[in-house]
N, C-alpha and C positions, 0 to 999 in steps of 0.2 A: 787709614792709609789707602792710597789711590795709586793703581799699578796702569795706568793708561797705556802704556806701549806695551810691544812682547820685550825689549829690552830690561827693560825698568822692572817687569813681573820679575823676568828671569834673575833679575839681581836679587827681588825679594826673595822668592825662594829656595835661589839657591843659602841667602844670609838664614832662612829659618832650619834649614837642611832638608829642603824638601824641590829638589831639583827636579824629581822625578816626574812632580806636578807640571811641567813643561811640556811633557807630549801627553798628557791627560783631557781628557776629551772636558771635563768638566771646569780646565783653568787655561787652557791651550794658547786661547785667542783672547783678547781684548773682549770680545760679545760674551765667550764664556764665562769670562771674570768676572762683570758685569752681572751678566745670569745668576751666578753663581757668589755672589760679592762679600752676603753675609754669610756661606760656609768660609770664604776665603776670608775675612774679617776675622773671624771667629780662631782658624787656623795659627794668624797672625800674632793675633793674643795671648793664646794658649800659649804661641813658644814665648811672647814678651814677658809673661807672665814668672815665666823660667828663668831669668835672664834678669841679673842685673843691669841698670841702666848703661853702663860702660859696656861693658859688654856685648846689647842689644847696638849700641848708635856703633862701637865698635865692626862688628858683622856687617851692618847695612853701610856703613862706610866702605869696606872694604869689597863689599860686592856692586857696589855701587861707582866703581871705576872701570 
C-alpha cells in the first residue's frame, strides 16, 4: 500500500488506529514514509493481519473520506 500524500497517510493510519503516527518524526512527511516504507508496510500488515477482510476495506473506506 502506497500512502503518497500526508492526506491519504493520515486516513491510513488513522483506519489502522495508529493516528499518533502523524506527527511522528519517522512517518510525518511523504520523505519519511518513504524512508521508512518497509517499517510502515510491515505496521500495515500486522494490523491487516488482524482484521477480517470486511472489516480492514471497511476502516480504509471509512477513513478514506
Amino acid at each position: 500500500m502506497c500512502a503518497p500524500t500526508d492526506q491519504f497517510a493520515a486516513g491510513v493510519l488513522r483506519a489502522i488506529g495508529r493516528p499518533d503516527l502523524l506527527e511522528s518524526e519517522d512517518f510525518g512527511t511523504r520523505d519519511a514514509r518513504v524512508t521508512n516504507s518497509k517499517r510502515l508496510h510491515g505496521l500495515i500488515a500486522g494490523w491487516a493481519a488482524e482484521q477480517t477482510l470486511e472489516a480492514a476495506l471497511g476502516a480504509l473506506d471509512r477513513e478514506g473520506r
